[in-house]
Phi, psi and omega in degrees: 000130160333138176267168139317311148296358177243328203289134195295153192293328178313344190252013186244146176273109188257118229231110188240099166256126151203190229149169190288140181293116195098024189260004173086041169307306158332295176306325191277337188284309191274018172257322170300305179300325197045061158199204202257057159350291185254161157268134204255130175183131167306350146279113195324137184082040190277305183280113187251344170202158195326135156240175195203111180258105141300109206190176200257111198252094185295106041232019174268012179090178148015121168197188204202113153290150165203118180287078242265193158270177159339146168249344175255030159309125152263015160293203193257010175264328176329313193294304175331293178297300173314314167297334169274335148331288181314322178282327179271326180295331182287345176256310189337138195261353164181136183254153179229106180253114182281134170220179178268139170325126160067021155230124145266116189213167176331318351139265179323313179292308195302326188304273197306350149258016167267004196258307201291290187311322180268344171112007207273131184309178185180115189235113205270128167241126191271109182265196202049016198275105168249168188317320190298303211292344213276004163275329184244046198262116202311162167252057161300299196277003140300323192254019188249357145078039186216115180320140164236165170256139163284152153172167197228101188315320194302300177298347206263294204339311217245341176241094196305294147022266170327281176318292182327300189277023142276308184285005179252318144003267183343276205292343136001277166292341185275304179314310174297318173264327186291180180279167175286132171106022186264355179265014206242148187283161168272139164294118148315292158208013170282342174272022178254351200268187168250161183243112199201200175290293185289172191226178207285163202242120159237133168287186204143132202230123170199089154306126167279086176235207198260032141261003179290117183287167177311101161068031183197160148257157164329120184336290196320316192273353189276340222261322183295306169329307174297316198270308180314316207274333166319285150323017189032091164227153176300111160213177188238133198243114175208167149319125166312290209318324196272001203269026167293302230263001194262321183312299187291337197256002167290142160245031151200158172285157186303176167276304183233127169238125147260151144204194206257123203331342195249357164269344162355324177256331194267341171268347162291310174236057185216014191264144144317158140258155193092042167248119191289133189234182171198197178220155184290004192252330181277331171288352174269340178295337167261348151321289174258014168168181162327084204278311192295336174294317175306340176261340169321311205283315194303344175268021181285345191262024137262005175257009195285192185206146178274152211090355164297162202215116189246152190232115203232134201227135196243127160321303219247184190234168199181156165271136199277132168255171216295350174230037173336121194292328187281314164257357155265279197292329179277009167282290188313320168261357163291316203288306201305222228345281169344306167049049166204178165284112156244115134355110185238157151217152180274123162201152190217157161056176173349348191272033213273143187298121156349305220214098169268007193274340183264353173296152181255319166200171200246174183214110173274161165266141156357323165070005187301326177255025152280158187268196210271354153302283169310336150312310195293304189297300178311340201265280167002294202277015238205296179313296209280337178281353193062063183237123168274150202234135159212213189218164199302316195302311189279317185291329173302323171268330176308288173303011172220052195039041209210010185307311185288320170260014185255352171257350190278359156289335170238105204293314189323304217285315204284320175289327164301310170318306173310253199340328167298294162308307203266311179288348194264305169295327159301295197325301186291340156284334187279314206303325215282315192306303197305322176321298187296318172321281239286000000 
């Protein structure tokens, strides 16, 4: 199992506590971490943005706390903070909504339809809770049709006892709601290699260039590596230049090839055929979201026009170098394939847009370091402006030719493109029939 200290935040179960300002969110993140996290005080508005603890929720693992702000601030910043409230609550893999004894109000319902509208589980803990109160506790969280915990953090403080059987709730309830599999790793590609007496031979094609950090590889593959060897499987790590030679120095051919998206076309056709091959981006793609909505989305992008408008959106934030894959090269190779003028704009790290309504399609990144909720919730709000979304992975083999066979390990993905490709192309025969008509 992942420590606190290795596991990457994409593999913690994110745990979003909110509520009305003063509702003891706080007091609860730092009775769970059982150390001081957030600042706890009776003035209102204490918590002015999301805080955040990494730590190990013995014996389920791994998990990512986040203390949110008020949703009813009234300061002149409120509406802000209540919206990345609202944002957290809506990615977040279990929302814990604090609330006060014997009151349910508008505060709470907004909560529980924000949990609701993305599928996110919701676990109401009523604080403050004293022997008088522990009779007259409204039945909000009955009509919100999800179990709660009682408890009073002022007492967990003073009593180990107490406390120990508050955190054993807790983690109860966190267990009961969240989904299955969720303290569990997902496969990666281990569930593409076969399974038999021997065991399967995987290849990995991973340049080393000047976006490659300093004395590491990149998440997707240290994350893949970790899964091959979690499957006993063979495998082998080179550099596109050597993978001639890593191919000749085999004595059968692979089971399996990844590489890394921007080598995608000389490994396609430097693969036999019938070696099933793919790319790391694309295996995150199913990792971290809808992978068949993503190829679906990827045949909008032989469809664009000029003046379509592309949104090329990055997980993680980084200083960009002189060959950027997200602003220099994938701008650059969207236009050649287009073969128009396209409007590209940009967003990284949290900053992915409100408001998608002006786009023709989003181009996503890998998503490795997001977990596979917030993945989800982005391919959703996409969905919902009626924008197609696809990924670095997939679109990078569409644009090197290789699409078709970088989706053949996976039949579902690969028939939503098609299908996808043939409805994008009927349109376009009819607009072009109305053109000529007209």
């Amino acid at each position: 199992m992942a420590t606190e200290n290795s596991a990457p935040r994409s593999l913690r179960l994110r745990i979003a506590f909110c509520g009305r300002v003063n509702a003891g969110k706080s007091s609860l993140v730092n009775l769970i971490a059982d150390q001081d996290v957030s600042i706890v005080s009776p003035e209102p508005g204490t918590t002015t943005d999301a805080v955040t603890k990494a730590m190990e929720l013995r014996p389920l693992g791994p998990v990512t706390l986040v203390d949110t702000a008020g949703l009813d601030d009234g300061s002149a910043l409120g509406p802000r903070r209540a919206e990345r409230a609202l944002r957290a609550i809506e990615s977040c893999d279990l929302a814990v909504l604090v609330a006060p004894p014997g009151d349910w109000g508008p505060t709470e319902e907004a909560i529980a339809s924000a949990a609701a509208r993305r599928g996110t589980p919701l676990m109401i803990v009523v604080n403050k809770v004293d022997d008088e109160a522990a009779e007259r506790i409204a039945d909000g969280s009955a009509r919100a049709g999800v179990p709660s915990l009682r408890c009073s953090c002022v007492r967990a403080r003073t009593d180990p006892g107490y406390r120990e059987a508050i955190m054993a709730g807790f983690k109860k309830a966190v267990v009961e709601l969240c989904p299955e599999g969720a303290f569990a790793p997902q496969a990666i590609l281990a569930d593409l290699l076969p399974v038999g007496d021997e065991p399967a031979l995987l290849v990995l094609v991973a340049p080393i260039d000047g976006e490659t950090p300093r004395g590491r590889l990149i998440m997707p593959q240290v994350q893949s590596i970790r899964d091959a060897l979690d499957a006993r499987a063979i495998t082998v790590v080179v550099q596109d230049g050597e993978y001639q030679k890593a191919l000749a120095a085999l004595s059968r051919a692979p089971d399996l090839v990844v590489c890394d998206s921007q080598v995608i076309g000389a490994v396609h056709r430097d693969t036999p055929p019938g070696v099933a091959l793919t790319t790391f981006s694309i295996l995150f793609s199913r990792v971290k979201g809808d992978m068949e909505a993503l190829a679906a989305g990827c045949a909008t992008l032989s469809a664009l026009s000029p003046g379509d408008r592309v949104l090329v959106a990055e997980a993680c934030t980084h200083h960009p170098s002189f060959d950027d894959i997200g602003r220099v090269k994938l701008p650059r190779w969207i236009r050649e394939h287009a073969g128009s003028a396209i409007d590209i704009d940009h967003s990284a790290g949290g900053d992915y847009p409100a408001d998608l309504g002006g786009y023709r399609l989003v181009v996503h990144c890998g998503a490795c370091t997001l977990t596979r909720k917030e993945g989800i919730v982005r391919i959703e709000r996409a969905r919902e402006a009626g924008v197609a979304i696809t990924n670095y992975g997939m679109a990078i083999s569409l644009m090197h030719g290789a699409l078709e066979r970088a989706l053949e390990p996976f039949p579902s993905a690969l028939a939503a493109y098609r299908d996808a490709a043939l409805r994008d192309a009927a349109l376009r025969d009819a607009a072009g029939d109305r053109a000529a008509t007209l």
